[in-house]
MIROBA-34176 format. One line per 8 residues: number of its first residue (from 1); for each residue x, y, z of N, C-alpha, C, CB. Coordinates in pm, whole numbers, plus 50000, padded with zeros to 5 digits. Glycine has a CB too. Layout:
<nodes>
NUM> X,Y,Z,X,Y,Z,X,Y,Z,X,Y,Z; ...;
</nodes>
This chain:
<nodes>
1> 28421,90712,92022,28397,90732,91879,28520,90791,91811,28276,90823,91857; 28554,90744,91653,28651,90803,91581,28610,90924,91518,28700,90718,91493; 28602,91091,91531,28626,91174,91526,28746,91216,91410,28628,91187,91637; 28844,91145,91382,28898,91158,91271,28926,91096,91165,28963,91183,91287; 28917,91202,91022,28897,91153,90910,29090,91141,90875,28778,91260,90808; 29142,90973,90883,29321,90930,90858,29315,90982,90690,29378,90700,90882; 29465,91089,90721,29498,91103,90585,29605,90949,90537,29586,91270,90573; 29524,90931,90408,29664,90791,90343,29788,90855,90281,29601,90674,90185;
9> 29904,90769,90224,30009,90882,90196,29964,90900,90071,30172,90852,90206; 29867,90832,89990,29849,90867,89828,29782,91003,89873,29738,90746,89713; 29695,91047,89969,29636,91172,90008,29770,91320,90009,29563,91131,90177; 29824,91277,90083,29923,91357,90155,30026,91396,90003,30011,91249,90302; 30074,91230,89888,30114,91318,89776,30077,91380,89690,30161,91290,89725; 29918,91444,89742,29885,91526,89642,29918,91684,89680,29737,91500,89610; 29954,91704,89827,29979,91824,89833,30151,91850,89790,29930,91867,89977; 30214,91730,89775,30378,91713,89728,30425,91738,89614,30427,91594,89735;
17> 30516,91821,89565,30566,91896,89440,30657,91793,89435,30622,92059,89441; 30679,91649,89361,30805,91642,89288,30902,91660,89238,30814,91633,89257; 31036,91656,89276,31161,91706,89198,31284,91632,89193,31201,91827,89245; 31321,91595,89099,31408,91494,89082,31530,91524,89115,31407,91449,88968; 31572,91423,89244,31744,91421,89316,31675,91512,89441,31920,91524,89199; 31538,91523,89464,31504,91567,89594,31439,91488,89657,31443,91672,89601; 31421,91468,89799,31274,91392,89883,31213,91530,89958,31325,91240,90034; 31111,91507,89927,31053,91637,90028,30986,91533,90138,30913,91769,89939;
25> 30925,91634,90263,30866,91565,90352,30744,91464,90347,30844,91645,90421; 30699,91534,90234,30577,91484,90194,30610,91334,90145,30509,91580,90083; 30703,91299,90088,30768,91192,90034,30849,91109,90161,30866,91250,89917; 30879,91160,90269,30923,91038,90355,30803,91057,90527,31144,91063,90392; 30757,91153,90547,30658,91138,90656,30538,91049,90641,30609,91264,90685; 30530,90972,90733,30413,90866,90745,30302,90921,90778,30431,90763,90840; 30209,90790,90728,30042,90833,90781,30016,90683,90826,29905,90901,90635; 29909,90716,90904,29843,90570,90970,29680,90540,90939,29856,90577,91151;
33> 29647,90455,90906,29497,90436,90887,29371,90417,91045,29500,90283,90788; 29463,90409,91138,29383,90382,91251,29460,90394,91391,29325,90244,91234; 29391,90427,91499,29434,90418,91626,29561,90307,91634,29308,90381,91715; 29513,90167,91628,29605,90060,91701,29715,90108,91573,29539,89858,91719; 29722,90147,91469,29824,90112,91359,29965,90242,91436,29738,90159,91149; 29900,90407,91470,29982,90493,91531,30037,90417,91657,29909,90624,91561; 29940,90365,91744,30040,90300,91846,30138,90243,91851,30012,90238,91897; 30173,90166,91738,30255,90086,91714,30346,90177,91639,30205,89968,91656;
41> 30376,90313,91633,30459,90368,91559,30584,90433,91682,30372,90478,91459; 30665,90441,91606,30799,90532,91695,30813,90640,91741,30898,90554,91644; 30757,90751,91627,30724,90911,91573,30658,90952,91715,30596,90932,91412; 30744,91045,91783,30695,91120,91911,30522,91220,91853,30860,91254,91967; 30576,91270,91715,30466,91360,91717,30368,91332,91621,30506,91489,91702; 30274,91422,91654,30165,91398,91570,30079,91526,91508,30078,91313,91649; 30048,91488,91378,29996,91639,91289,29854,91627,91282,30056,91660,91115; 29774,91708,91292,29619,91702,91313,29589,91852,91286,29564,91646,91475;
49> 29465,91823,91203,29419,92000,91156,29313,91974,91212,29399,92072,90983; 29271,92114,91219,29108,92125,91238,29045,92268,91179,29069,92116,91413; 28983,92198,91019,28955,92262,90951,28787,92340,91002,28980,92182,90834; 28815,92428,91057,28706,92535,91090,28703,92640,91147,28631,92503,91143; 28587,92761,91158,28607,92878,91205,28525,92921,91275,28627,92952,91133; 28398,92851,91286,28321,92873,91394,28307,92940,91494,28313,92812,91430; 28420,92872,91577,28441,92985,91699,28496,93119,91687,28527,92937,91794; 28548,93156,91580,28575,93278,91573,28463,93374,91485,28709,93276,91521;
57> 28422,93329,91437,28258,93383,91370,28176,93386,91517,28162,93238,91229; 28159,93311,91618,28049,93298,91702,28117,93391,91799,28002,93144,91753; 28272,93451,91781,28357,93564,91885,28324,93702,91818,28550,93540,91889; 28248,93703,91689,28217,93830,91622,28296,93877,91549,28193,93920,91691; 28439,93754,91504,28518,93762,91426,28514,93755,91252,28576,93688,91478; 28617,93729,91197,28618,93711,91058,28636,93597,90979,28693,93777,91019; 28578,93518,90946,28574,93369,90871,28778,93331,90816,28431,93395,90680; 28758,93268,90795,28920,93255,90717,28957,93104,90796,29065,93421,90771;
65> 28981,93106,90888,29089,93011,90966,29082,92871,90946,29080,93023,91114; 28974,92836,90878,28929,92707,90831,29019,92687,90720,28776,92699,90792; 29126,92708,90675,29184,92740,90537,29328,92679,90566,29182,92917,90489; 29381,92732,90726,29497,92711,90771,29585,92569,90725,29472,92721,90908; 29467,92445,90792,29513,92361,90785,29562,92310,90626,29437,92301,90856; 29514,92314,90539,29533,92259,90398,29648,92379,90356,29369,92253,90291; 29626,92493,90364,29730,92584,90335,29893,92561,90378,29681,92701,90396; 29862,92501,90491,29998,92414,90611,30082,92271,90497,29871,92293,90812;
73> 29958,92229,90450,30022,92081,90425,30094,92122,90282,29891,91933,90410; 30026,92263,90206,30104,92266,90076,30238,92307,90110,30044,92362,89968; 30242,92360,90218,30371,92441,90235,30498,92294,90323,30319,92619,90366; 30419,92250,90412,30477,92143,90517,30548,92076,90456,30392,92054,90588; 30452,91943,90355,30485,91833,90307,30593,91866,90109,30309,91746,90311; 30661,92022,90105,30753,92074,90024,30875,92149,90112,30678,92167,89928; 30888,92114,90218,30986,92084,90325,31120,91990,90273,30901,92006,90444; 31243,92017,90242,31317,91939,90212,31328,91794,90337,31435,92029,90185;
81> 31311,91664,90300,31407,91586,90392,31506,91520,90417,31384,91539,90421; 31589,91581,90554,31719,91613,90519,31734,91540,90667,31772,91787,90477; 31899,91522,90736,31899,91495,90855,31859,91557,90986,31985,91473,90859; 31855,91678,90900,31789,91838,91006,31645,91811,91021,31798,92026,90914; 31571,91782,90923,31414,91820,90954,31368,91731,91050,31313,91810,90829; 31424,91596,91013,31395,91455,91110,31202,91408,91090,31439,91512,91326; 31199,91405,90944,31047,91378,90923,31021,91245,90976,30999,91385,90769; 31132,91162,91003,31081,91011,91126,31011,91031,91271,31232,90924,91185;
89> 31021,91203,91302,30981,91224,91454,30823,91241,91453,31059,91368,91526; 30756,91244,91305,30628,91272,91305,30561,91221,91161,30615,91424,91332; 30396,91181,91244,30290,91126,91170,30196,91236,91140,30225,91014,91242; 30150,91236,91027,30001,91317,90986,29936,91246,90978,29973,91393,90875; 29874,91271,91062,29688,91168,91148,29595,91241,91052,29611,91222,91385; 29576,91368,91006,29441,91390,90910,29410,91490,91030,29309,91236,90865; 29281,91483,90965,29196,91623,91038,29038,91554,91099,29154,91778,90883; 29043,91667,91211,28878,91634,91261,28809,91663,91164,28812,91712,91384;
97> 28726,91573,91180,28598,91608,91094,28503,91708,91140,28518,91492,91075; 28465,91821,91105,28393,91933,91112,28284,91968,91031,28464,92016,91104; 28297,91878,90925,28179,91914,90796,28051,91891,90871,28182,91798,90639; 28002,91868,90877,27839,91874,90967,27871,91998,91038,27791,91726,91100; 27933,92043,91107,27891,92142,91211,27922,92285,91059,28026,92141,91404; 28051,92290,90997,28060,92370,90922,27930,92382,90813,28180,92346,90877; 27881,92290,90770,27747,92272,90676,27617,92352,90750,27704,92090,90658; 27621,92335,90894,27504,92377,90982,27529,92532,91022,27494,92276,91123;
105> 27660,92532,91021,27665,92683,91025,27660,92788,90944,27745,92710,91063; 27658,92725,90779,27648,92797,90688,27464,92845,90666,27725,92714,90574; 27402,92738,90734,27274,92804,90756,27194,92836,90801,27230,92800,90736; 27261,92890,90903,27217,92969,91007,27263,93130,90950,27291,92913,91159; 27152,93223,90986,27120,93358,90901,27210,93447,91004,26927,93412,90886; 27252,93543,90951,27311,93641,91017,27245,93753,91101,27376,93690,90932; 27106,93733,91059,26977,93800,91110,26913,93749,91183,26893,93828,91036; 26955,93606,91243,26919,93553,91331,26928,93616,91462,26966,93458,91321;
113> 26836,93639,91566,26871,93692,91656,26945,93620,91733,26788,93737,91702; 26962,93517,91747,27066,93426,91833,27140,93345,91729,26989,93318,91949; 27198,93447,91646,27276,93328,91559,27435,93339,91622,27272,93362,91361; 27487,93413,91711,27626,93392,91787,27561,93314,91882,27716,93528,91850; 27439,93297,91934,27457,93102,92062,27453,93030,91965,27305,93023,92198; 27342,93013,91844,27348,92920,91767,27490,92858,91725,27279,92962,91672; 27586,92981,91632,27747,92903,91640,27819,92875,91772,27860,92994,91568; 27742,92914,91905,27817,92856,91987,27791,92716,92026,27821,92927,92082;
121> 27701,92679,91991,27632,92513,92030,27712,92428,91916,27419,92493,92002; 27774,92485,91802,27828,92430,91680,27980,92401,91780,27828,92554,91516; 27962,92515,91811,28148,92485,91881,28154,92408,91977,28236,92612,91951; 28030,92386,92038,28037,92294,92167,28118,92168,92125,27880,92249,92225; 27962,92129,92007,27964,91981,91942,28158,91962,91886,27819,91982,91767; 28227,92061,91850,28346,92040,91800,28413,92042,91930,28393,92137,91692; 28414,92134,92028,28505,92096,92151,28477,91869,92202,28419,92244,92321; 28420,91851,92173,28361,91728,92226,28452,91642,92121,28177,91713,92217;
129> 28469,91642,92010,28535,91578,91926,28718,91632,91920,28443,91600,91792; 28715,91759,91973,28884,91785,91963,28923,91724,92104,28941,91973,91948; 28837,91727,92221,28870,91701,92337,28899,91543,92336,28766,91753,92430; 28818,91447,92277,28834,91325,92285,28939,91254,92187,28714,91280,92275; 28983,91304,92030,29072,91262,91997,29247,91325,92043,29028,91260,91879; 29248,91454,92113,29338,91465,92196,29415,91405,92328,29310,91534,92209; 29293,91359,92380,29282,91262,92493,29321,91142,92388,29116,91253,92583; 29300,91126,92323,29362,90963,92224,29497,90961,92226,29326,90950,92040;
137> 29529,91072,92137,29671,91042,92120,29748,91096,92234,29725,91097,91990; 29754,91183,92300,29804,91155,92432,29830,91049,92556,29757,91213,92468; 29729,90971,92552,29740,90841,92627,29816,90735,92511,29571,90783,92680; 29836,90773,92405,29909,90674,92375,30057,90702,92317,29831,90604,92291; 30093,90815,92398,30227,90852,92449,30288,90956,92384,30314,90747,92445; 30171,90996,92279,30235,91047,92175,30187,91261,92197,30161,90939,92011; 30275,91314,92111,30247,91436,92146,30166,91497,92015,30381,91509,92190; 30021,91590,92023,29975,91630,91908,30054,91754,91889,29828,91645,91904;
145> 30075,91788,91766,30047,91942,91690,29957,91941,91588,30171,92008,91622; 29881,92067,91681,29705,92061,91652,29713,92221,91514,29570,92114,91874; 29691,92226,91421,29655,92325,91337,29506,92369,91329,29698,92288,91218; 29470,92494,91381,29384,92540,91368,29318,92598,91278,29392,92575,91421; 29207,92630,91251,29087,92620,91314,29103,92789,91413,29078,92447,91414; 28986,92803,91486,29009,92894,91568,29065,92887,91729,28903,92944,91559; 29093,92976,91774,29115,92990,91897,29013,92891,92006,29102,93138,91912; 28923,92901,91984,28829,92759,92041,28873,92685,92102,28777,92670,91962;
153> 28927,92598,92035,28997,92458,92011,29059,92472,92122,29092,92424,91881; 29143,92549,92201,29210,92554,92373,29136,92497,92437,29228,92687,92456; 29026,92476,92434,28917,92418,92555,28954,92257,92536,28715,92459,92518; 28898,92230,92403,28929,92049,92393,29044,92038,92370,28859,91954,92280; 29157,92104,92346,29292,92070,92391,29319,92003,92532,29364,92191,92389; 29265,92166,92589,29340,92130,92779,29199,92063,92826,29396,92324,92921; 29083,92017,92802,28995,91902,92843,29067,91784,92821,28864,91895,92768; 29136,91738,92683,29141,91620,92654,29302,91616,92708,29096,91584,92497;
161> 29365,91676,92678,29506,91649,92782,29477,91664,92964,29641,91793,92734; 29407,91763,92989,29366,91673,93136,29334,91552,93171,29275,91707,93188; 29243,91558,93088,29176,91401,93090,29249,91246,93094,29100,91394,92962; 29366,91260,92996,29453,91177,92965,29566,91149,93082,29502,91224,92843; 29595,91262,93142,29681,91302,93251,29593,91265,93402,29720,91477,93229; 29523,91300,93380,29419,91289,93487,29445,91387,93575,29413,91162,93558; 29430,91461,93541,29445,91633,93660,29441,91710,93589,29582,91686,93755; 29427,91854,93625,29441,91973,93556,29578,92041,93507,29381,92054,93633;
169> 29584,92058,93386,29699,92090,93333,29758,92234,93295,29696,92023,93237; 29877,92261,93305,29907,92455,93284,29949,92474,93137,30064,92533,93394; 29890,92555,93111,29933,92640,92950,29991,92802,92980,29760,92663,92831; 30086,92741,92841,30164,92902,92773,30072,92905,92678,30346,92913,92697; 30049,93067,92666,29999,93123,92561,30083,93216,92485,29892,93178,92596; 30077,93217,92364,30129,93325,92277,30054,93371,92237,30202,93311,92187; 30014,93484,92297,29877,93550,92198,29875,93721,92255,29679,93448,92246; 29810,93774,92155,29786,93943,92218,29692,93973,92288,29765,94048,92127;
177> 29566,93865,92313,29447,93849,92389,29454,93749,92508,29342,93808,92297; 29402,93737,92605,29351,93664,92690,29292,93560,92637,29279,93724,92761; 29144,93560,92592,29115,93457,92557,29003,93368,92662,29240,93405,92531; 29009,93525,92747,28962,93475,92900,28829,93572,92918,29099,93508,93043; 28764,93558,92793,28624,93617,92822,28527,93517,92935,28541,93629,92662; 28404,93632,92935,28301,93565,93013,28250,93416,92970,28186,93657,93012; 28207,93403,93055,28156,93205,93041,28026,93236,92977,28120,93085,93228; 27977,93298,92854,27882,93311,92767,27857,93171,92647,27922,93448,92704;
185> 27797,93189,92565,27781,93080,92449,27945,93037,92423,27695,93155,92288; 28005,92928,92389,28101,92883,92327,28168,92960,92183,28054,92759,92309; 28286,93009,92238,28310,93087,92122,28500,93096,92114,28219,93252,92146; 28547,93175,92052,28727,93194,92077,28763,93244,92160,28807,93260,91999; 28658,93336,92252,28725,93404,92307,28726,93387,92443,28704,93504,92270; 28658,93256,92465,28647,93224,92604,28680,93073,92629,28506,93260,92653; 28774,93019,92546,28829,92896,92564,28933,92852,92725,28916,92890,92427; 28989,92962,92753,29069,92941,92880,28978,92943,93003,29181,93053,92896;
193> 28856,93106,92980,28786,93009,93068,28704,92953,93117,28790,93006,93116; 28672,92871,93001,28595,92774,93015,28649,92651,93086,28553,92748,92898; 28789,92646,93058,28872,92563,93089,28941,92562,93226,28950,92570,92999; 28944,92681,93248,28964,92696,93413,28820,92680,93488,29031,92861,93455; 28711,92713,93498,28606,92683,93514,28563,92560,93555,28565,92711,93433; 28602,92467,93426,28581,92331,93483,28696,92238,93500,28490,92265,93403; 28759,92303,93572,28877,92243,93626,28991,92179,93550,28837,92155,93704; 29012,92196,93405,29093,92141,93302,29190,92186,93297,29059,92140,93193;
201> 29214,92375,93330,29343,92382,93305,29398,92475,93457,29367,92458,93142; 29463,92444,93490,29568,92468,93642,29650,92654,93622,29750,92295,93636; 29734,92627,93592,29834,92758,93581,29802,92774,93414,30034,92725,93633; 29795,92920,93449,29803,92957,93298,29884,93108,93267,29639,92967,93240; 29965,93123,93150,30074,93203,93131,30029,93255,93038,30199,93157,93116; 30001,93432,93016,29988,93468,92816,30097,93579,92844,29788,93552,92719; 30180,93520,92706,30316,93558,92681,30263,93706,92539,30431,93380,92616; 30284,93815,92618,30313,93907,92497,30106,93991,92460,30402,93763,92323;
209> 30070,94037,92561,29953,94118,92592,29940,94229,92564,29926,94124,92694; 29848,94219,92418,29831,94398,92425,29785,94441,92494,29775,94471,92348; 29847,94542,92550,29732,94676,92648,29613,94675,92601,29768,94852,92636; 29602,94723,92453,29475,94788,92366,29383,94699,92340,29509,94845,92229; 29427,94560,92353,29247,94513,92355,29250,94398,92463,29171,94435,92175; 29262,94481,92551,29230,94356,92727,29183,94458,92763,29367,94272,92860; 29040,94424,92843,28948,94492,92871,28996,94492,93053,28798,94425,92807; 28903,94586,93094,28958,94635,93247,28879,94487,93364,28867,94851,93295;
217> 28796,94484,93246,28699,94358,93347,28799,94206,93334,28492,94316,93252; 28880,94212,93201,28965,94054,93201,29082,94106,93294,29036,93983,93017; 29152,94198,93317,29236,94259,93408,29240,94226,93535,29219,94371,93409; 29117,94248,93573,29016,94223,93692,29043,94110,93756,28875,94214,93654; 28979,94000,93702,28959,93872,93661,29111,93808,93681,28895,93869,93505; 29153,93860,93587,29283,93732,93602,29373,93795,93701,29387,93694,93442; 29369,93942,93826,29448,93993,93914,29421,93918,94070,29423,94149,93906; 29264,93843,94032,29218,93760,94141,29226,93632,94130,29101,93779,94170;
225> 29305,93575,94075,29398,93480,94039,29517,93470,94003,29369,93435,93978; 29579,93556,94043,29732,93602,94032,29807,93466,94047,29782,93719,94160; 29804,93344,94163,29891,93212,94197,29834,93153,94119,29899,93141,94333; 29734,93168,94003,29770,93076,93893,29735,93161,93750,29677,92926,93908; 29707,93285,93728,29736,93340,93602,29824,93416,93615,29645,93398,93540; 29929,93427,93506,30016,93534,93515,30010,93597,93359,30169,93481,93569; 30034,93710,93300,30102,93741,93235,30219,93833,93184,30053,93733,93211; 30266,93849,93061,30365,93934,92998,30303,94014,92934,30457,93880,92920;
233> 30304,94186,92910,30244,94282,92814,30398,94304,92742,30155,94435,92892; 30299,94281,92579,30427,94273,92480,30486,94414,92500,30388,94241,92306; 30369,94533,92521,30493,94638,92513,30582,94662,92643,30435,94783,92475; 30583,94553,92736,30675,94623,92787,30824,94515,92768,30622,94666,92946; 30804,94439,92662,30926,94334,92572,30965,94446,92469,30852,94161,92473; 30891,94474,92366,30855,94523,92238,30886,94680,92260,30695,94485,92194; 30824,94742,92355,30857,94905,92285,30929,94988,92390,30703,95002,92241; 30920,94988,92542,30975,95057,92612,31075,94951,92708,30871,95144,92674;
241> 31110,94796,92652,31192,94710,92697,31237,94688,92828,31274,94725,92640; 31120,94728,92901,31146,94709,93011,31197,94554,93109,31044,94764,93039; 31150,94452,93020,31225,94301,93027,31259,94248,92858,31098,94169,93116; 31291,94172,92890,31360,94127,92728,31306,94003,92728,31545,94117,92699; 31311,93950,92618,31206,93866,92565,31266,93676,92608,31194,93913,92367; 31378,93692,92661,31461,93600,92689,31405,93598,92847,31624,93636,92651; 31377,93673,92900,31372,93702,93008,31229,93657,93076,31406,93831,93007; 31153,93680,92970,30990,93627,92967,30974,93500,92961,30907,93672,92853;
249> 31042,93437,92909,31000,93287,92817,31065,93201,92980,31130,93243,92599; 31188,93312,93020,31222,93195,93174,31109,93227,93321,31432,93241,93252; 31045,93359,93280,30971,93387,93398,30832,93279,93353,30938,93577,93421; 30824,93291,93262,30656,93175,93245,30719,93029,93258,30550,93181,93043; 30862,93018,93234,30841,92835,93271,30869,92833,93430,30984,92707,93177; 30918,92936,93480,30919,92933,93632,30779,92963,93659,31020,93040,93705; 30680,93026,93655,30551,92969,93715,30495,92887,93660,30460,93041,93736; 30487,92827,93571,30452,92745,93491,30537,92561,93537,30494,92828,93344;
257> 30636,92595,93578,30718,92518,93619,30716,92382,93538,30697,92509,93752; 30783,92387,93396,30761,92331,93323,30857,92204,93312,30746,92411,93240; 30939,92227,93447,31060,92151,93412,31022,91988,93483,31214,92239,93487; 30890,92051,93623,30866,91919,93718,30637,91895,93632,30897,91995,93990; 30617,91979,93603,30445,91972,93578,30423,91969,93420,30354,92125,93648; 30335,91942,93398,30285,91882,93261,30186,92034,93231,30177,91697,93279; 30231,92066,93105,30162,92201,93034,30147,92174,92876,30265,92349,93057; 30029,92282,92809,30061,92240,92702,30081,92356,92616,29975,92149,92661;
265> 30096,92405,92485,30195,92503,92440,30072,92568,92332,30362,92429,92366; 30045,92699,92359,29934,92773,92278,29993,92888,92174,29831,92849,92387; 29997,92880,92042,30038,92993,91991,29905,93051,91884,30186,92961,91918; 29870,93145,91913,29780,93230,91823,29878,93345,91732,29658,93315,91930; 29844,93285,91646,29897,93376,91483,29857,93534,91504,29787,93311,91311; 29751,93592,91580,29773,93721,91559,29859,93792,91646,29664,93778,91555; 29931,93744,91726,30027,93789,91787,30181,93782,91708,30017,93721,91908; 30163,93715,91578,30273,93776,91535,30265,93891,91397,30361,93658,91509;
273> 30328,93994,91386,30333,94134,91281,30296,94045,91173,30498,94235,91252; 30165,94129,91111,30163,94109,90967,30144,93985,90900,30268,94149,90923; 30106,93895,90974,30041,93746,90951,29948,93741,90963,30065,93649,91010; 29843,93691,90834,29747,93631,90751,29673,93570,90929,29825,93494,90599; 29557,93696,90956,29482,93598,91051,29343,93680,91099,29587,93555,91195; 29284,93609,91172,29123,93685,91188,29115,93826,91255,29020,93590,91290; 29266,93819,91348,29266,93974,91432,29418,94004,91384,29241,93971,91643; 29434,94010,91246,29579,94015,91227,29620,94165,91248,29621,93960,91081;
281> 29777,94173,91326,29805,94259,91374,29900,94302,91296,29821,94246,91484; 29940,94497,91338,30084,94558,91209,30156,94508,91363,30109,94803,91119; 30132,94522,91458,30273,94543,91563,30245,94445,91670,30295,94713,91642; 30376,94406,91594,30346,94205,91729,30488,94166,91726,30218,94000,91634; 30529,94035,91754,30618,93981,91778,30680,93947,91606,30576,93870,91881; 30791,93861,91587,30831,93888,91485,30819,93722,91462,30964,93982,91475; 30831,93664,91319,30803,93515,91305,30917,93458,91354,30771,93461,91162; 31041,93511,91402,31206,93442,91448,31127,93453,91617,31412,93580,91405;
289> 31103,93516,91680,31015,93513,91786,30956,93412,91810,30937,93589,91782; 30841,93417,91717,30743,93296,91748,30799,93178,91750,30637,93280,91657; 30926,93106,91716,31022,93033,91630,31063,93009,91783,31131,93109,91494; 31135,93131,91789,31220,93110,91945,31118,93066,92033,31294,93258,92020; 31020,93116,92023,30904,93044,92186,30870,92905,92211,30734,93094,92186; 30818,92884,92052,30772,92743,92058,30921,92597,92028,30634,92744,91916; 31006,92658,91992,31137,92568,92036,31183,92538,92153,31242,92611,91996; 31189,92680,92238,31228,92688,92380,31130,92605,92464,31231,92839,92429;
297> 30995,92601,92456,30835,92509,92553,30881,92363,92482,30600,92576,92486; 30847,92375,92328,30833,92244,92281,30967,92110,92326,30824,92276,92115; 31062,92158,92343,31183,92122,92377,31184,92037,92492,31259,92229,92394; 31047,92098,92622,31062,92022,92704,30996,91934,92772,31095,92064,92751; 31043,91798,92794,31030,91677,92825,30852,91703,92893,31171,91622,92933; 30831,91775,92960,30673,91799,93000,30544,91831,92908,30673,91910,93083; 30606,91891,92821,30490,91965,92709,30400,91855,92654,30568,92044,92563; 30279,91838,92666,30184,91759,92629,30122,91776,92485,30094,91771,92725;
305> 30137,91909,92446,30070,91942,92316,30119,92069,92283,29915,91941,92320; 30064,92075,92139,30084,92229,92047,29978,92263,91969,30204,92232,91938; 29962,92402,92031,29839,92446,91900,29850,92544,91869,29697,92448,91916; 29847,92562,91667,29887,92693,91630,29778,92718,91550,30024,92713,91564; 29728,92823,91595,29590,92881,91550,29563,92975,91486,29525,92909,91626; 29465,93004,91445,29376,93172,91394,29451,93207,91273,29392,93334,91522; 29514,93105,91199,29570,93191,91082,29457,93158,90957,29747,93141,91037; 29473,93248,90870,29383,93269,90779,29452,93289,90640,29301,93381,90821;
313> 29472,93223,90551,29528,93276,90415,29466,93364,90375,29536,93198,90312; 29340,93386,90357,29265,93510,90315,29325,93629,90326,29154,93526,90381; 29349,93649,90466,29416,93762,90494,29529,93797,90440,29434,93769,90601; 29657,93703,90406,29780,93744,90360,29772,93784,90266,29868,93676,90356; 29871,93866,90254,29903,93935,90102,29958,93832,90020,30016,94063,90102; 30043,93731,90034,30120,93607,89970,30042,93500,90056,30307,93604,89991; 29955,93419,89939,29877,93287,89984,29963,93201,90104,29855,93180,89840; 30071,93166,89995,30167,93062,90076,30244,93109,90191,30273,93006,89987;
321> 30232,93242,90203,30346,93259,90326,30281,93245,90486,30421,93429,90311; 30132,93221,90473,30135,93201,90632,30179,93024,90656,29951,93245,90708; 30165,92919,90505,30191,92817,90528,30321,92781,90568,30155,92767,90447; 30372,92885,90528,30515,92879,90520,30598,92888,90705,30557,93030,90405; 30530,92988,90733,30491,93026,90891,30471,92944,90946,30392,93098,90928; 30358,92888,90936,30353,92733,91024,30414,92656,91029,30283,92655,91015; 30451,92575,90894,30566,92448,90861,30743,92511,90925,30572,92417,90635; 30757,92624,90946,30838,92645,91025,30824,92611,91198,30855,92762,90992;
329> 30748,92681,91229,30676,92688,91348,30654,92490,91372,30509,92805,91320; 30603,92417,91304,30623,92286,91308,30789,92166,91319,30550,92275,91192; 30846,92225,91189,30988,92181,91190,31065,92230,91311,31059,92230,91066; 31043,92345,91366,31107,92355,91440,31056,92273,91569,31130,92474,91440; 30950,92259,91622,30916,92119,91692,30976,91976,91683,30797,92093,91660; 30955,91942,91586,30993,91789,91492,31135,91786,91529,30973,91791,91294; 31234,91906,91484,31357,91876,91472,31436,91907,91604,31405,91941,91358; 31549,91835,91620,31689,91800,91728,31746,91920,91723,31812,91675,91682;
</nodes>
């Protein structure tokens, strides 16, 4: 089944500011109306939102992240194009469709006594649709960057890039959480492992761990899987420097071994300072950081996918600047 709703480019120039003796991206990046039409395209990458928040409401979180994606395209597609940006390396495919599950979740009561399983059965139904159009464009050679939506979405990422690959696949994470809660109702905070669980994802790396909210039981957990979880605690990059941050990014592609195995590339927005997001943090990594991580993974010839998540305009103090955040965080993918 088609799961996504194709943006056309008359769509795409409505989020495009005109200016005369300029092209912005929005003005030379393509769109495709259908599966066979992207196949037949050149463009390594591919742009896909997924407008919802579900899983982070059903994690006991704060609504917002459903916002990301459209907030992305005002900022993305007012991108100068230039020989640097290289808007020929990428297509905007549109977004999953989520409206039914988002419509069903709006009525469901907060007084419900099971209204966190209830949004977790919502997130199921969306893992099933991110997992299978991921698995699409991956088998057809092409690489997604997935805009989130919530933290969730890791599950039908590394389902549908296993799937496509046919084995279990390793992820970097950028995030201040695990992500590696209990195997309870479907929610954000247990996307990895769910995914290790059922065999989807292999080695897994989280780059930059707060102490202060990893619980002693996820500690636990991922110390009895040491030969395939590893991680980095940001403060010991960030405040008492005990490794340097250059130093991290080569220890996770060495277990990760990104140079001979197929992985795919996770960045959650509240791991960087002061960005617009559901667990937004004062003390994190810096946006030239986040910049440096996902250039250094995305860069290489193995990386199967990208997903940048949990941001929320709500939260920012300046609407446009988490868009602004991303479409960086993107260009710097796209571009040589």
């Amino acid at each position: 089944m088609n799961y996504v709703r194709f943006y056309s480019e008359k769509e795409l120039s409505l989020f495009t500011n005109a200016r005369a003796g300029e092209e912005k991206l929005g003005d030379a990046v393509k769109s495709v109306s259908s599966w066979e039409e992207l196949k037949n395209t050149a463009s390594q990458y591919v742009l896909l939102g997924i407008p919802e928040d579900i899983g982070v409401r059903a994690n006991h979180g704060k609504a917002g992240a459903r916002e990301a994606w459209t907030t992305t395209l005002k900022s993305f597609c007012n991108i100068q194009n230039n020989s640097l940006t290289q808007a020929k390396n990428l297509i905007i495919l549109g977004e999953i469709d989520c409206k039914i599950q988002m419509e069903q979740a709006e009525k469901i009561s907060e007084n419900d006594s099971h209204y966190y399983e209830k949004l977790g059965e919502l997130v199921s139904q969306i893992d099933d649709k991110v997992s299978e159009t991921i698995k699409q464009i991956i088998q057809l050679n092409k690489t997604p960057i997935i805009i989130g939506g919530g933290h969730n979405n890791s599950f039908g990422n590394l389902k549908g890039a296993s799937q496509a690959i046919g084995k279990a696949i390793n992820c970097i994470n950028f995030d201040a959480h695990t992500d590696f809660r209990t195997l309870e109702h479907r929610h954000s905070g247990n996307g990895f492992s769910y995914a290790f669980e059922n065999d989807f994802l292999n080695k897994y790396f989280i780059f930059g761990l707060h102490r202060n909210y990893t619980s002693k039981g996820v500690f636990d957990a991922m110390h009895k899987q040491q030969s395939r979880i590893q991680y980095s605690v940001f403060e010991d990059v960030a405040v008492s420097e005990k490794t340097s941050f250059a130093a991290i990014l080569q220890n996770a592609a060495n277990f990760l071994k990104t140079d001979t195995e197929y992985f795919g590339i996770e960045l959650d927005l509240d791991a960087v300072e002061n960005i617009g997001s559901s667990a937004m943090t004062p003390s994190g990594f810096t946006v030239t950081e986040a910049r440096k991580f996902i250039h250094f993974f995305s860069k290489k010839e193995n990386c199967k996918y990208i997903h940048i998540c949990e941001g929320a305009p709500i939260f920012s103090s300046n609407l446009g600047q988490l868009g602004k955040v991303i479409s960086y965080l993107i260009s710097d993918c796209i571009s040589s």
